[in-house]
C-alpha positions as CSV (number, residue, x, y, z in Angstrom):
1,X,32.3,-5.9,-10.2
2,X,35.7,-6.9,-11.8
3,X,38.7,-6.8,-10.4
4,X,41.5,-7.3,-13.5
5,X,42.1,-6.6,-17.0
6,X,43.4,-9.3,-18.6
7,X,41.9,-12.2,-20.5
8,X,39.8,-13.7,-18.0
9,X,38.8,-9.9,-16.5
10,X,37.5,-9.1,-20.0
11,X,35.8,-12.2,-21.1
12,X,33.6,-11.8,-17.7
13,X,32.0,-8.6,-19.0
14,X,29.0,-10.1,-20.2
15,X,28.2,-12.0,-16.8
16,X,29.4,-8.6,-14.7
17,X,26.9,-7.5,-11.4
18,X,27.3,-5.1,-8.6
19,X,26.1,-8.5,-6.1
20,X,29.4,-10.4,-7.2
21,X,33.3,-9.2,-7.3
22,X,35.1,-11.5,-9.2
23,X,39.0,-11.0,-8.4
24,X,40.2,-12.0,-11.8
25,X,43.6,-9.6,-11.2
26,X,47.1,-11.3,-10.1
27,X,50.3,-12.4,-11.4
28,X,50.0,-14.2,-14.5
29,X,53.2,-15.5,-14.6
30,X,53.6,-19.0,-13.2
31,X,57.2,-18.7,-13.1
32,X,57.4,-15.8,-11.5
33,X,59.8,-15.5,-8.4
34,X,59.7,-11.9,-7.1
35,X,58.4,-11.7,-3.7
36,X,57.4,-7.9,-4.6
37,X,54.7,-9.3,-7.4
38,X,52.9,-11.8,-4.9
39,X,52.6,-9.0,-2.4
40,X,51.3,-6.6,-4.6
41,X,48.3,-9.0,-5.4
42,X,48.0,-10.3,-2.1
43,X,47.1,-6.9,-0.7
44,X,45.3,-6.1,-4.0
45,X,42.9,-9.0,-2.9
46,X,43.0,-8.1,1.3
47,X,41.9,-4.5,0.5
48,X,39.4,-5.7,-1.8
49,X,38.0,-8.0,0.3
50,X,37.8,-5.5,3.1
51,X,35.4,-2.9,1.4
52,X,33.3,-5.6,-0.1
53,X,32.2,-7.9,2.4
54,X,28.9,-8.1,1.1
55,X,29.2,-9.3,-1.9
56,X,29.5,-13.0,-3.3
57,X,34.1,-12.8,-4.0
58,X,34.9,-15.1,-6.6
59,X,39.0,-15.9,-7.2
60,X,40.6,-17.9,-10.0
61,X,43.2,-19.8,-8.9
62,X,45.0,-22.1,-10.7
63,X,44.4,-26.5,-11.0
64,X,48.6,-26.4,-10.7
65,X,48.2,-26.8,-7.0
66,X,47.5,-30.6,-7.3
67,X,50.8,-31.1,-9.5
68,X,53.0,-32.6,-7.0
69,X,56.0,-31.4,-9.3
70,X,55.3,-27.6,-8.2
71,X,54.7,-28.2,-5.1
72,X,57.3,-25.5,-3.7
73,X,56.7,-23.6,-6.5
74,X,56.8,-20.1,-5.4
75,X,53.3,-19.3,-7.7
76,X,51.4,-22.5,-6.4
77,X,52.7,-21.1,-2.8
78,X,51.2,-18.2,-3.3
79,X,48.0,-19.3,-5.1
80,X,47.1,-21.6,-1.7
81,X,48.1,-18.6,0.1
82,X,45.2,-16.6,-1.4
83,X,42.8,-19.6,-1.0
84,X,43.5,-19.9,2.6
85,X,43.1,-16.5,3.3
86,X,39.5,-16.0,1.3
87,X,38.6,-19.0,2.9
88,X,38.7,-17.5,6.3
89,X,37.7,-14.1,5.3
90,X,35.0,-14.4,3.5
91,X,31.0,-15.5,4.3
92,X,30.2,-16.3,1.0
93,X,33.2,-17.2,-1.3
94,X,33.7,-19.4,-4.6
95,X,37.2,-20.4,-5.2
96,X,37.6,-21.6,-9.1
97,X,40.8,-23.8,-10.0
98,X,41.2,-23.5,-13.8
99,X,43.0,-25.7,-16.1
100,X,45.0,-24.7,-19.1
101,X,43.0,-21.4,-20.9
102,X,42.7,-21.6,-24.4
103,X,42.1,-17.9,-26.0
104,X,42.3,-14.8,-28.0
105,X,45.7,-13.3,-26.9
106,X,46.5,-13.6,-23.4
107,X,50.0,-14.6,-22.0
108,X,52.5,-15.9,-25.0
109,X,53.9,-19.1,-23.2
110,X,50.4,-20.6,-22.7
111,X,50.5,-24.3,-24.1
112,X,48.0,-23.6,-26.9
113,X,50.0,-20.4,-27.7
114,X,53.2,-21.6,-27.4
115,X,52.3,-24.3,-29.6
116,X,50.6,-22.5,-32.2
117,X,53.4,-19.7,-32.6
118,X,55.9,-22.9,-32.8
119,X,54.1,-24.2,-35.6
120,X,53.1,-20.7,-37.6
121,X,56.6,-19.8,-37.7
122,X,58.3,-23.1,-38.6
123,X,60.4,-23.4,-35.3
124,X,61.6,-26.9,-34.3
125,X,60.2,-27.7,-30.5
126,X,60.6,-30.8,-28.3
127,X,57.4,-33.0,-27.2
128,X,57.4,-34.8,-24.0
129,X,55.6,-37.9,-25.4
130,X,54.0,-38.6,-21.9
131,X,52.6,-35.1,-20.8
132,X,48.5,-34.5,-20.7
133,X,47.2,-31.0,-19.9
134,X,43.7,-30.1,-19.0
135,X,42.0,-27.7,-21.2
136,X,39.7,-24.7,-21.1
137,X,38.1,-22.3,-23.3
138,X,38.2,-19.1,-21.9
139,X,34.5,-18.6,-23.0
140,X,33.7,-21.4,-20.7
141,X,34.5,-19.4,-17.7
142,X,31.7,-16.8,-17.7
143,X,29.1,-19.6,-18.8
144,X,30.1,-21.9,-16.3
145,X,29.6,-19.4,-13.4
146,X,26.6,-17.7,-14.7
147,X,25.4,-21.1,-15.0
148,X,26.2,-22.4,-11.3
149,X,28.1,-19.3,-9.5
150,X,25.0,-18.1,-7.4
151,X,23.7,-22.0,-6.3
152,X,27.0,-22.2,-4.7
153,X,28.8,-21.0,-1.3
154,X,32.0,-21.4,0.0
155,X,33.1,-23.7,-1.9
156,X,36.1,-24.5,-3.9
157,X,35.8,-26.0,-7.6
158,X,38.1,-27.8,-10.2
159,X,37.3,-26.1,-13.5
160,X,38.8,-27.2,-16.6
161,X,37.4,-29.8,-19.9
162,X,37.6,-33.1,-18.2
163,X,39.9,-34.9,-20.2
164,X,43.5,-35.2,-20.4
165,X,44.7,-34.4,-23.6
166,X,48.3,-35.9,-24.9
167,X,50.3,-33.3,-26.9
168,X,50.1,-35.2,-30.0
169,X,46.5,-34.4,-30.0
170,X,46.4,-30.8,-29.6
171,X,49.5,-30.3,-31.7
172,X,47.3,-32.5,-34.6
173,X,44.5,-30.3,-34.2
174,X,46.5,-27.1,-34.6
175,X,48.5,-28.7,-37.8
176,X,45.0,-29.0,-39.3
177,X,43.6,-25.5,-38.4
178,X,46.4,-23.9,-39.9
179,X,47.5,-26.6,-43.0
180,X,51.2,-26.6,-41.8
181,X,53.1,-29.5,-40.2
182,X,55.0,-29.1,-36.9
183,X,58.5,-29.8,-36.6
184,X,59.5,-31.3,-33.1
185,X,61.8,-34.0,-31.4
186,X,59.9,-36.4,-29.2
187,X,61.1,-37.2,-26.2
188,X,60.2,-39.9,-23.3
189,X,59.7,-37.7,-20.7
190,X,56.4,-35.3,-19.3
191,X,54.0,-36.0,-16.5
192,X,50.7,-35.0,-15.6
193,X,48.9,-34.6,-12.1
194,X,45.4,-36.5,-11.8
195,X,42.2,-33.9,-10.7
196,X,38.9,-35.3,-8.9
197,X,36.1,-32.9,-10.7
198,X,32.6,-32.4,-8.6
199,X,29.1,-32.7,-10.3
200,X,29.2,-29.1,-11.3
201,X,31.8,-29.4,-13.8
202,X,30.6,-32.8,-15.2
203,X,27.3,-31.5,-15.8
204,X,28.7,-28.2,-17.3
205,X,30.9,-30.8,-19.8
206,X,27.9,-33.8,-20.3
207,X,27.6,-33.4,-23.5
208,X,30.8,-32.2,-25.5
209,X,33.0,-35.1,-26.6
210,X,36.8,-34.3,-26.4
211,X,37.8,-34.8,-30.3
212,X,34.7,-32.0,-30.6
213,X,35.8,-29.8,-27.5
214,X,39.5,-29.7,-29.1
215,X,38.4,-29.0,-32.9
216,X,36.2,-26.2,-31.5
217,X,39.2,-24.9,-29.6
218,X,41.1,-24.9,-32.7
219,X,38.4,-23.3,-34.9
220,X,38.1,-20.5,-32.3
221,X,41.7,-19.5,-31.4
222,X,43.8,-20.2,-34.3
C-alpha cells in the first residue's frame, strides 16, 4: 500500500504489498514554513497509522536532520516530529533517512536538477567550493527495501550513496552528459554534515565505486 504520488510514491510501484504501507506523502518542500502544510501531513500520517496497525509502516524522512545548520529548521522540525511519533505508535516501523534523490522529474530545486537546468540553459550560478552532498538514485529506493525492508523492525536507517561528493564533481559529470560547459563563480564557502551509515547500506553500496555511481546517475537522468 502507498501512501503519495510523487517521485518516490511512484517509483515504489514495483515493490508495492498489501503487508506493508509505505508513507511516501508529505511536504516536499524543505523550505517550506506554513504551519498549515506540516499539519496537513502530520494528520495524513496519524490517520493512516490508525487504520493500519497491522501492517509493517515505512516513512521517508530526510538525512537533513543531522545537518547542524538546519537544526531549527521548521522542515527538519517537523521531519523528527513524524519520527518521534511513528516511533511510539507503531509495533513494527522502518524509518528511512534519504540523501539527495537523483531522478526523472521530481521537485525543480533539487541539486542535480537545479544543476542541470543551470547548465542546459546557459545561466551563470555560484559554487560553494567546500559543499559535499550525499547522493541517491531514486531507483535505489525500492531495491534497497525490497532487498532488506522485511529483515528489519523498528529501526531507523541512513540511506543515501556513501560518499560525499564535491560539486565540482557532479557539475563535471553533468558537463559531460550533456557536451556543454557550466558557467559559475566559485566561492569559499559551503559545508557539509558527516552521517554514520549501518551495515545495511554498506552492503547495499559494496560494490559500486563513486566515479561509476555518479556517471550512471548522469547517464540516467540527464
Amino acid at each position: 500500500m502507498i501512501i503519495g504520488t510523487g517521485l518516490i510514491a511512484n517509483s515504489l510501484k514495483n515493490i508495492d504489498t498489501k503487508e506493508i504501507l509505505y508513507f511516501a506523502s508529505g511536504v516536499s518542500n524543505s523550505l517550506e514554513t506554513k504551519d498549515a502544510e506540516f499539519q496537513r501531513e502530520f494528520n495524513l500520517l496519524r490517520n493512516t497509522l490508525e487504520h493500519n496497525k497491522e501492517k509493517k509502516f515505512i516513512y521517508f524522512s530526510t538525512l537533513s536532520v543531522h545537518d547542524r545548520s538546519k537544526q531549527n529548521s521548521h522542515y527538519v522540525l517537523h521531519k523528527l516530529e513524524m519520527e518521534n511519533y511513528i516511533k511510539n505508535n507503531s509495533d513494527n516501523y522502518l524509518i528511512l533517512r534519504i540523501g539527495n534523490i537523483v531522478g526523472k522529474g521530481g521537485n525543480p530545486n533539487t541539486l542535480f536538477n537545479f544543476l542541470k537546468t543551470k547548465i542546459k540553459d546557459n545561466h551563470k550560478f555560484v559554487l560553494h567550493r567546500n559543499a559535499r552532498r550525499l547522493l541517491l538514485d531514486i531507483d535505489d529506493i525500492s531495491g534497497f527495501l525490497n532487498s532488506t525492508c522485511r529483515s528489519v523492525k523498528n529501526e531507523t536507517i541512513n540511506f543515501a550513496f556513501p560518499y560525499y561528493y564535491n560539486l565540482k564533481e557532479i557539475i563535471n559529470a553533468i558537463e559531460d552528459r550533456m557536451k556543454q560547459v557550466a558557467d559559475y563563480d566559485e566561492v569559499d564557502e559551503g559545508d557539509f554534515y558527516k552521517v554514520t551509515f549501518d551495515h545495511n547500506t554498506d552492503a547495499f553500496f559494496a560494490e559500486v565505486q563513486p566515479d561509476n555511481y555518479l556517471k550512471t546517475l548522469a547517464v540516467k537522468y540527464i
